[in-house]
N, C-alpha and C positions, 0 to 999 in steps of 0.2 A: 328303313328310312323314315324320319318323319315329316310327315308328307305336309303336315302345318307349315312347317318351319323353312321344307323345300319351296311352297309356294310363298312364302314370307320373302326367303332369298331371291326367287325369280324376281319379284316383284321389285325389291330394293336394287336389282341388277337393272331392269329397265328405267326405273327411275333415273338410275344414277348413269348409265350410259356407257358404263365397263365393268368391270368382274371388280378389278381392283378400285374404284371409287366407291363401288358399292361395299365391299371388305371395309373400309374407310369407317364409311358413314356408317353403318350395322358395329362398327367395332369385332369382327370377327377375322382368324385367320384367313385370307386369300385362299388357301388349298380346301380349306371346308365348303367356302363360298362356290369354288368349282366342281367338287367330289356331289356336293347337294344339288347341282344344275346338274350336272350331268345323268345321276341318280333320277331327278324326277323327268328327266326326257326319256330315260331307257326306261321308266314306269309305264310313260305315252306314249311311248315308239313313235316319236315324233321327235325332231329335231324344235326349239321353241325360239332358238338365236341361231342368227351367223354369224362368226366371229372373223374378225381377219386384223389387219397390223396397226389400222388407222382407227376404224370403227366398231360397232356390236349394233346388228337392226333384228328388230323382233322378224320371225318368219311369219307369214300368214295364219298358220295355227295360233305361234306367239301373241299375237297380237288376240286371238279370240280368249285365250287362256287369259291373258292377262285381266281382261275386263272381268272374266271369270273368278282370278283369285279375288280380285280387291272387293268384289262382291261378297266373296267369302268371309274372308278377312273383317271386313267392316261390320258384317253382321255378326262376327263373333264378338267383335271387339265390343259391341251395343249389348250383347245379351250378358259378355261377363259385368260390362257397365254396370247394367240395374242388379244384378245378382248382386253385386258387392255394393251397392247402393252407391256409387260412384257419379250419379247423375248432377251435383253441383258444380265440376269441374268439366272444365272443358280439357280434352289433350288428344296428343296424336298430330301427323302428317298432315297439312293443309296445301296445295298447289296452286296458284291462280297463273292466267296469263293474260294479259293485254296489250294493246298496240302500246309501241314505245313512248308518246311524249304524254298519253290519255294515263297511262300506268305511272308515269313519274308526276302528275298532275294533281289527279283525281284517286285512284287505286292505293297508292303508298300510303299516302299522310290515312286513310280509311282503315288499309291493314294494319299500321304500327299503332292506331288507335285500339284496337281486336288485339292486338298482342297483349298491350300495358293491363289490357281486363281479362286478360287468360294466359299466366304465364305458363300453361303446361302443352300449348299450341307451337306446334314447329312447323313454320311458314318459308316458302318459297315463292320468289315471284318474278316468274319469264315476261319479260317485255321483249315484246318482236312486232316487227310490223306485220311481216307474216305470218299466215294464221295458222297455228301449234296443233299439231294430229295430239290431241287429247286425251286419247290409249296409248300412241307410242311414248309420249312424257309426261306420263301418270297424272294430268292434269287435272282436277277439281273441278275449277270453276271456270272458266271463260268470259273474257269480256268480249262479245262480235257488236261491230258495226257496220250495220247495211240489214238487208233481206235476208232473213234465214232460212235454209234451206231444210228440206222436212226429212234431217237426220237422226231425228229419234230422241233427241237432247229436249228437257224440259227448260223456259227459256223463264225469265223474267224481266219483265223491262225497265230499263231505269232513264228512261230520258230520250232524247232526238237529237239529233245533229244537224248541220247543213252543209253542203259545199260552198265556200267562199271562192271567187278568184279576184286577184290583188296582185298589187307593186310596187316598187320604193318610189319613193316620190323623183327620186335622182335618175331613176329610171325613164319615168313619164314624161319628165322636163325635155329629154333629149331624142323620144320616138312619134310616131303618129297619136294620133287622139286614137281613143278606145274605147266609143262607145257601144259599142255594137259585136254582137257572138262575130260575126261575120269579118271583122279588123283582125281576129288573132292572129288568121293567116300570114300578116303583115309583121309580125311581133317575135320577139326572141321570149320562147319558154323553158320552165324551169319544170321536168319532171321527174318522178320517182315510181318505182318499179312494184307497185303496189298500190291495188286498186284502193280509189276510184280514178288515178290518173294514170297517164297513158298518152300512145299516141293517138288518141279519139278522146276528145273533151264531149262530154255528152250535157246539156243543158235541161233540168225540167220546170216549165213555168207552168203554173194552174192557169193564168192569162194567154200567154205565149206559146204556151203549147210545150213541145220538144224539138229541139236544133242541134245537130252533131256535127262539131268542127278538126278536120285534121289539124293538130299544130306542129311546129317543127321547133323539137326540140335544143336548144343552146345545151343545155346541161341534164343527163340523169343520171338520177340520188337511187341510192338504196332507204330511203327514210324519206318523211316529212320534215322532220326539223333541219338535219341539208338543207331540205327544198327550201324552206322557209329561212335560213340562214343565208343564201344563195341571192334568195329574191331583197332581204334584206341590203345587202350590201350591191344591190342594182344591177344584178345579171338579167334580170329575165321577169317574166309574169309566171305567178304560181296558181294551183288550184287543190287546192285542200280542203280538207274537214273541218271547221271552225273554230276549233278547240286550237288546234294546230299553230293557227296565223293570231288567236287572239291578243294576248298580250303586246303582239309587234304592231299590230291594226292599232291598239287602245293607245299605245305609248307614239302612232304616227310614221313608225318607220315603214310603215307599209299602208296602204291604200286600198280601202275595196272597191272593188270594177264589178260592171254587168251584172250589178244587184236584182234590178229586173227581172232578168234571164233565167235567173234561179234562186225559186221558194219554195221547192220541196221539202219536206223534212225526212231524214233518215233515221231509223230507229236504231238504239243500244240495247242491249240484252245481257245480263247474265246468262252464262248454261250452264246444265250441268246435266250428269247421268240422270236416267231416269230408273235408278235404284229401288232393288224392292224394300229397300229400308235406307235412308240415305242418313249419311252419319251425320248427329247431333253438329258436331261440329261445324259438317258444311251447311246446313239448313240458320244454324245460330248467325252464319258469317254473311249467308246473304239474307236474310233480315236485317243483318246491321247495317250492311253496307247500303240497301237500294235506296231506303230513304235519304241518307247523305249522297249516295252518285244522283240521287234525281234533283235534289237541289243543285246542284252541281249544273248540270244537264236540262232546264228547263228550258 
């Protein structure tokens, strides 16, 4: 067996999320694709996937191996790099993923700019609100917003956010005034299943302190921009991330409320492994990009 080319195949199988997408993308027969996984599991007498009719999830080993080859992998691919003096080009696999309206926003127009100056870069780019296990779908880079939690990932920051909460003006016309955390209860809200909302609106003022409101929800989204589409057309009061509601706020279709209440700011980050050699490519991409997401992001 060779055991490069097995961990090459593992690694394009988890990527890609079946035996046969991953045959696909590699351009290799399907039965070679399976003879080499199986090959390199009965090397590690460890099972490294489970397969069944609908899905393929890394096993708990899988998942350690994985981080393992792409280590490998990356620093082979760096040391054949400068051997062949290959270092003016960028190429290879790139991943990113970020929240859905932040990644069609700010993320794209940054990455297709990184493409047009490195055509040898083969990018992919997961937008989800929720937030993407970055071993199980071979992911790069990361965009988190909020507090990060101390997983081991080296972070870089590109900006701040805040929680806005707002409403269509067609809305406001025909319910109680709202000036006050304490009116929500009174109100028809619009939420989404992906923090920072919820059924707990949580308020932070540097002045005011902190205030936490049950609201009862009219409508919940699997998304922000639902939400914000939702509150547009006069269903309900939103509370989002500011990026989220901005264009609707700027253009009037929506209203920000209990400004007050909350002036926190929440921090953006890139992440990414903290590799003992992290490839050319990803260190080039976030260089390029923090400067442009922190204008962005100010």
């Amino acid at each position: 067996m060779d055991k490069l080319r097995a961990m090459n195949v593992f690694v394009g199988v988890a990527q890609a999320g079946s035996l046969s997408a991953a045959a696909r993308n590699m351009d290799i027969p399907l039965t070679n694709v399976s003879r080499l996984l199986s090959q390199l599991e009965e090397a590690l007498g460890c099972a490294l996937i489970t397969r069944s009719s609908r899905r393929l999830d890394l096993t708990p080993e899988g998942r350690d191996y994985l981080t393992t080859c792409r280590l490998i992998l990356d620093d082979l691919e760096q040391a054949e790099s400068r051997l062949t003096g290959g270092l003016t080009d960028l190429k290879g696999p790139l991943t990113i993923t970020a929240p859905e309206t932040f990644g069609k926003l700010h993320v794209l127009p940054v990455l297709t700019d990184f493409l047009d100056q490195h055509a040898g870069i083969e990018a992919r780019l997961l937008l989800s609100d929720r937030q993407v296990d970055m071993v199980e779908e071979g992911v790069d880079i990361a965009v988190r917003i909020g507090a990060l939690r101390d997983s081991g990932h080296l972070s870089t920051m590109i900006g701040t956010q805040r929680l806005v909460t707002c409403a269509a003006p067609s809305y406001l016309e025909g319910h109680p005034p709202l000036d006050a955390v304490g009116q929500l209860s009174k109100h028809s809200c619009i939420c989404f299943d992906a923090p920072p909302s919820g059924l707990r609106w949580v308020f932070h003022s540097n002045t005011k302190g902190k205030k936490t409101i049950r609201v009862r929800p009219r409508l919940t989204v699997n998304s922000a921009e639902a939400a914000v589409t939702a509150a547009v057309r006069g269903l309900g009061v939103i509370r989002v991330l500011s990026y989220q509601a901005r264009t609707a706020i700027a253009e009037g279709r929506l209203v920000p409320l209990l400004e007050e209440a909350d002036d926190t700011r929440i921090p953006v980050n890139l992440l990414r492994w903290p590799h003992r050699s992290t490839p050319r490519r990803i260190r080039q991409f976030i260089d390029f990009a923090a400067d442009k997401l922190r204008e962005a992001n100010a």
